[in-house]
N, C-alpha and C positions, 0 to 999 in steps of 0.2 A: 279288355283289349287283347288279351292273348299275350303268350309270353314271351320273350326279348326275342327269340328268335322269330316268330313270327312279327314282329313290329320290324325289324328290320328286312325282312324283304318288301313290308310295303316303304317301308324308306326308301329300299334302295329302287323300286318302282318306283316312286312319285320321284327322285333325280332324275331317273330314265328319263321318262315324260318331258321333264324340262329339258333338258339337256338334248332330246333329238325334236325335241319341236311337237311333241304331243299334244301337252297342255300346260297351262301357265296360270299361274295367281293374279286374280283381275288386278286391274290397276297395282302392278305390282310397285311402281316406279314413286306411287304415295305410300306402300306401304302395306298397300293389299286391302282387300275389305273382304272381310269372311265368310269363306264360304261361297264365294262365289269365284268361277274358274272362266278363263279362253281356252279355246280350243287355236291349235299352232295348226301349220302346215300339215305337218302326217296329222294328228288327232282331228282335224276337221273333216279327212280322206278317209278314216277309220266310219270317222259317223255318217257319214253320207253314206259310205257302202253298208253299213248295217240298217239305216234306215231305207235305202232300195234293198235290204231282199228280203225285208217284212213287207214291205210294198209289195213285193215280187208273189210274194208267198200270199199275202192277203186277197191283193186285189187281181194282178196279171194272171196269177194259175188260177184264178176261179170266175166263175159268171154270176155269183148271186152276193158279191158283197161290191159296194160302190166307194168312194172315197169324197171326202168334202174339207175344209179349209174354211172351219169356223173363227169367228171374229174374236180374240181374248177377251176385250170388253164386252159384256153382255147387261140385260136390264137387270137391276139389282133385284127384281122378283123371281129372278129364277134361283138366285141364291138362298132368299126364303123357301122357295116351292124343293130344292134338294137334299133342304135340310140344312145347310150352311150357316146360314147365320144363325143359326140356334146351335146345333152340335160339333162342328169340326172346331173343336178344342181338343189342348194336350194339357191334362191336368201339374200343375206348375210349384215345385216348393223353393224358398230361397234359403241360404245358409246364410244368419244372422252374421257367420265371424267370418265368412271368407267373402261372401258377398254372391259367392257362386249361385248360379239355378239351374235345377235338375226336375226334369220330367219325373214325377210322383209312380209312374210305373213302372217304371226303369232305373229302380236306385241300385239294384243288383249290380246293374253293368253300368252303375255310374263311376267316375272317375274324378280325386279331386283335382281342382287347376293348380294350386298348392303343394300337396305333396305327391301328385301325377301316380298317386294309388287308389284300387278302391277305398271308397267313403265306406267309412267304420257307424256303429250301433252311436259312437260319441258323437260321429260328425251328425247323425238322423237328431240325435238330440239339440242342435242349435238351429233346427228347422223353422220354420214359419208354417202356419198352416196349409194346406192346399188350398190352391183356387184356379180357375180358369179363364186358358186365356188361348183366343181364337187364332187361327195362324192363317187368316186370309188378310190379303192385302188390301189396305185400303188407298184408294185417290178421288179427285175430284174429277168434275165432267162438267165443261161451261168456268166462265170468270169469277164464279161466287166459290168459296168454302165451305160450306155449308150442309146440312143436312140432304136436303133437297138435289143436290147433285153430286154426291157420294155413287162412287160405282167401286167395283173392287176387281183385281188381278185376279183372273180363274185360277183355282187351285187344283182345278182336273179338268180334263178335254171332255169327257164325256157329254157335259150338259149340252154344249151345242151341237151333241151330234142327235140327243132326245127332241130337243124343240125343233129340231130342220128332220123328225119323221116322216112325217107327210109330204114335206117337201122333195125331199129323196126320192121316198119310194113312188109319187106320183112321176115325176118327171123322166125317172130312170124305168119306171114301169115295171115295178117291184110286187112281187108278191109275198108269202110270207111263207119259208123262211127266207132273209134273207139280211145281208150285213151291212154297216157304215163304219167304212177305218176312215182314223185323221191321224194324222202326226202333228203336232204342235207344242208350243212352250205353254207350262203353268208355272205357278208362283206360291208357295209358301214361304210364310215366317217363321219355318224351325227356330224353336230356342235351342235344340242341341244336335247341331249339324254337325258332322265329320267323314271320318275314314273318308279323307279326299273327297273325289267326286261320288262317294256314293248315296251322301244325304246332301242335299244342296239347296239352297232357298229358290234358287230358279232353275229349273231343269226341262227335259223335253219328252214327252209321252206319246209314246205310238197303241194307241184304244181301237178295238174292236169291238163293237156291240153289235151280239146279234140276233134279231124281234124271231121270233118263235110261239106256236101255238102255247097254250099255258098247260096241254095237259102231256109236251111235247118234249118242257124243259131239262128233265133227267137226261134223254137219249141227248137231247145237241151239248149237255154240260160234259157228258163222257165223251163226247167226240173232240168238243176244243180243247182237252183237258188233253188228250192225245195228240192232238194236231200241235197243240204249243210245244210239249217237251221234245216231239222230234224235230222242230225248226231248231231249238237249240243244239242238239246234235249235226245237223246239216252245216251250220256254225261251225262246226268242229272242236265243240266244248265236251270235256273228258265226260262220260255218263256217270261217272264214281265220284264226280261234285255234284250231279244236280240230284234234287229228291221232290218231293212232295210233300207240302206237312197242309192238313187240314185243319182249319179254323173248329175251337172246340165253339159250344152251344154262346160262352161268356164272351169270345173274339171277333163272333160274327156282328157285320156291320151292321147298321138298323135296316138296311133295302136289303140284305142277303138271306137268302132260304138254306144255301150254301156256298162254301169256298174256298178253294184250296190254293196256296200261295205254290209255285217254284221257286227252288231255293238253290243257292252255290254257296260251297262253302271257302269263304274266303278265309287269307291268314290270320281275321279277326274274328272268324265264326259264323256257323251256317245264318245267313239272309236271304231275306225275298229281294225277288230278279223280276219276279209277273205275278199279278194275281189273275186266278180264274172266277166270275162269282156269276151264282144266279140270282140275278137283280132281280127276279119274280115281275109284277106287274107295277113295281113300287115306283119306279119314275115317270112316267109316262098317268100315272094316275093322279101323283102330285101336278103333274105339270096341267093336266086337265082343270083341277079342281082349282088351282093360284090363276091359271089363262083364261076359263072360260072355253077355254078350244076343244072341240071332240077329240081325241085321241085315239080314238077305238080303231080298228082296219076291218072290212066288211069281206067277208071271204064268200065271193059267188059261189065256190061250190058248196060250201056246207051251209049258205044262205044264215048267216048268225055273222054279229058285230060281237066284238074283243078288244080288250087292251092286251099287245102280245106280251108275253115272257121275254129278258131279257138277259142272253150269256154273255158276259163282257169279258173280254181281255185286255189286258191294261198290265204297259210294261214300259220299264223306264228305259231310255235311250240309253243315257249316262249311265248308271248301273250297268247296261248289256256291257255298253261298252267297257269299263271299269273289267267286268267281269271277262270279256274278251282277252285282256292286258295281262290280267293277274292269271289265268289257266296258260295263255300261251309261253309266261316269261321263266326264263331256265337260266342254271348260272350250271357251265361246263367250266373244264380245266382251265382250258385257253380262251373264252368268250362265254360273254350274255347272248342268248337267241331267245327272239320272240316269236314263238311254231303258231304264229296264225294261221289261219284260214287262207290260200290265195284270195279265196273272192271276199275276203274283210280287211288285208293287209292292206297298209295306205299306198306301199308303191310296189309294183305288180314283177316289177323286172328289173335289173341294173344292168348299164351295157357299158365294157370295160374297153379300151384300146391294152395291151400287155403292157408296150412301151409305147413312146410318143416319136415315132419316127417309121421309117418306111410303107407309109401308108393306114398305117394301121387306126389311128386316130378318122382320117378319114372314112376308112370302110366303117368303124363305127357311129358316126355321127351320121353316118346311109342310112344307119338301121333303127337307129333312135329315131332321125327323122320319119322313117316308114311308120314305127307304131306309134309316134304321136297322134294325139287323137284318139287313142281305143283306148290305151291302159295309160296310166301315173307312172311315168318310168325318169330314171335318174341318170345322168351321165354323168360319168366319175373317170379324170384319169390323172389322177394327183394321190401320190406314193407307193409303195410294193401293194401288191396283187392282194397277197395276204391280207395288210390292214383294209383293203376295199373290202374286201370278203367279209371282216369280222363289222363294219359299220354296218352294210348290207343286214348280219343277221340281226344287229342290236335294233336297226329299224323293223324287223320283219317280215323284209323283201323277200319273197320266197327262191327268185329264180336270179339269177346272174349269167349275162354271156360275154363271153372273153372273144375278143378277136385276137389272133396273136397269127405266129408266122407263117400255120397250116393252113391258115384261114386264105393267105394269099397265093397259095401252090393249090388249093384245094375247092376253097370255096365253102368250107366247114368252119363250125365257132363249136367255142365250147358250153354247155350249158351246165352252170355247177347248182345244183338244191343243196338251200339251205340247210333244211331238215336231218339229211345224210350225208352232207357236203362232199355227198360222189357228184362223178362229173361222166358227163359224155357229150360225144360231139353231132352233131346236127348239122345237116345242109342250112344255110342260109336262108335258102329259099321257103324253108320249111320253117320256120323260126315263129312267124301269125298262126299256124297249123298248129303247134305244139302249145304255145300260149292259152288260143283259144280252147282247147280240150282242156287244158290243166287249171284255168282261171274261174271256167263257165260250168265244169263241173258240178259246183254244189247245185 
């Protein structure tokens, strides 16, 4: 877990969260049940904007990737045909004396619940042997219990983006290469979930798969392998946390040819943020062989039938997010500031009256009414300047305008950034003009 000082800034992170409306412990009011998080007023503003400008980036900047909005329940033979019901396990040991369970590959960085240090050569000794145990979700489907109508919680978006191939690519009139994003929720049953939101039993996955020639695969895996780490950058995520680490021969998945995870390194230790893999021809051949359904794509010009290659990108919401929180959040002398991104920040602007008299309350509430509707903006005109200032930066808001007394002799406000908490002042008029260059940016 990293040492006291790093445990304490994500302490004092996960207070933040709570305390400005980030995120919250589900049902906290029973007690909380593990592991599972709300997103509040700013944290639900954070994820949307980070889920539009992978959107952005995926689909709107380009013409050969399409997007789709698969159904989480699917037929329980697509989970056979993925490999699922047989392999997605996490090999499982229990401690006879503490009762604890620990993931069998991960005892290094396991931790006891007891004496909240790593687990000693003593504690591996009151082990139980390994076994395995599946971490997909199961439920029923129809009024009976039973075998027969078992379906389970997708544990990845991808599958539904393999079986609606054809579907896709006929309708949208796809040739090869070409891509399917979806954003949606999957569901695992981690046995050892934590560091807050960053392991979660239900979370959200923005995937990108994309079908490619098979002798094509190497050149499209260096391209998204590029294309992904500069979207993080655009983010405005520092370059000196993220890296690359490649899957050795023992890591790689059973569909991978290759794979290289992104990683940040948080105050807990470098982690994967996306992975990149060459799924090779491995899904789309299962899914032929469990459906019955041709799979192949027929390419008129080189007159020959294929099952294509597969580059997928698969990246968790919640982690980005996560990862967005913990790069931006800073403790100076006088204040915490959170140095987002403007176009990831939850509220884009704050519009301040100085005092609450002379008009000034009103010309403000002119102006807040004008940019409602474009950006998330906050009206605040309750105590010294100052204290608006410093809640402003704890939330993230990048920009603040003051109307105050020059404003009414002039027709100017002040525009103070948070970042530099210099100021200057701006026509009014100008105010949508300065926003939009500074928000639309990335």
């Amino acid at each position: 877990m990293g040492n006291s000082k790093t445990i304490s800034v994500m302490d004092k992170l996960v207070s933040l969260t709570k305390r400005r409306g980030f995120i919250f412990q589900s049902s906290e009011i029973y007690g909380g049940i593990n592991s599972c998080y709300d997103y509040g007023p700013l944290g639900i503003e954070i994820k949307k904007n980070i889920k539009d400008l992978w959107w952005k980036a995926m689909v709107y900047e380009r013409d050969d990737i399409e997007g789709i909005d698969a159904s989480i329940l699917m037929h329980p033979r697509v989970w056979e045909a993925s490999g699922h019901v047989e392999g997605f396990t996490d090999p499982l040991v229990d401690c006879k004396k503490c009762k604890a369970r620990f993931r069998a590959d991960q005892l290094d960085e396991a931790i006891c619940p007891n004496t909240k240090k790593p687990i000693t050569d003593e504690c591996k000794s009151n082990f139980t042997d390994q076994r395995s145990f599946n971490l997909m979700f199961k439920t029923f489907m129809g009024p009976l219990e039973d075998a027969a109508n078992q379906v389970f919680l997708r544990p990845e978006t991808a599958q539904g983006i393999y079986v609606n191939f054809h579907n896709v690519r006929e309708s949208a009139r796809k040739k090869i290469p070409f891509g399917i994003a979806q954003i949606g929720k999957a569901f695992r049953n981690e046995v050892t979930p934590g560091n807050f939101i960053f392991r979660t039993r239900e979370f959200e996955q923005m995937e990108m798969q994309y079908f490619v020639k098979p002798d094509e695969d190497e050149k499209w895996f260096e391209y998204w392998k590029d294309k992904r780490m500069n979207w993080y950058r655009r983010l405005g995520i520092r370059e000196g946390k993220l890296r690359f680490n490649e899957h050795t021969d023992n890591e790689l998945a059973h569909y991978a040819k290759t794979a290289f995870d992104i990683e940040y390194e948080f105050p807990f230790g470098w982690h994967e943020i996306e992975g990149i893999h060459n799924r090779t021809d491995f899904d789309l051949n299962r899914h032929m062989e469990y459906s019955g359904k041709d799979m192949r794509f027929f390419d008129d010009q080189a007159n020959e039938r294929y099952i294509p290659y597969i580059i997928e990108t698969s990246i968790g919401c919640d982690r980005t997010l996560l990862t967005t929180l913990v790069d931006a959040y800073e403790e100076e002398e006088e204040r915490v500031v959170l140095r987002l991104a403007p176009a990831v920040a939850p509220i884009k602007v704050a519009i301040f009256p100085l005092v609450k008299k002379d008009g000034m309350p009103e010309i403000a509430e002119k102006i807040t009414n004008d940019l409602r509707g474009e950006y998330r903006i906050f009206y605040d005109d309750s105590g010294s300047i100052g204290r608006r200032y410093r809640r402003m930066d704890e939330a993230g808001t990048p920009f603040c305008i003051t109307v105050d007394s020059e404003t009414l002799s002039d027709g100017t406000v002040t525009i103070r950034y948070r970042d530099s908490m210099k100021q200057e002042r701006i026509e009014q008029n100008n105010i949508k003009k300065f926003l939009h260059k500074e928000i639309l940016s990335i």
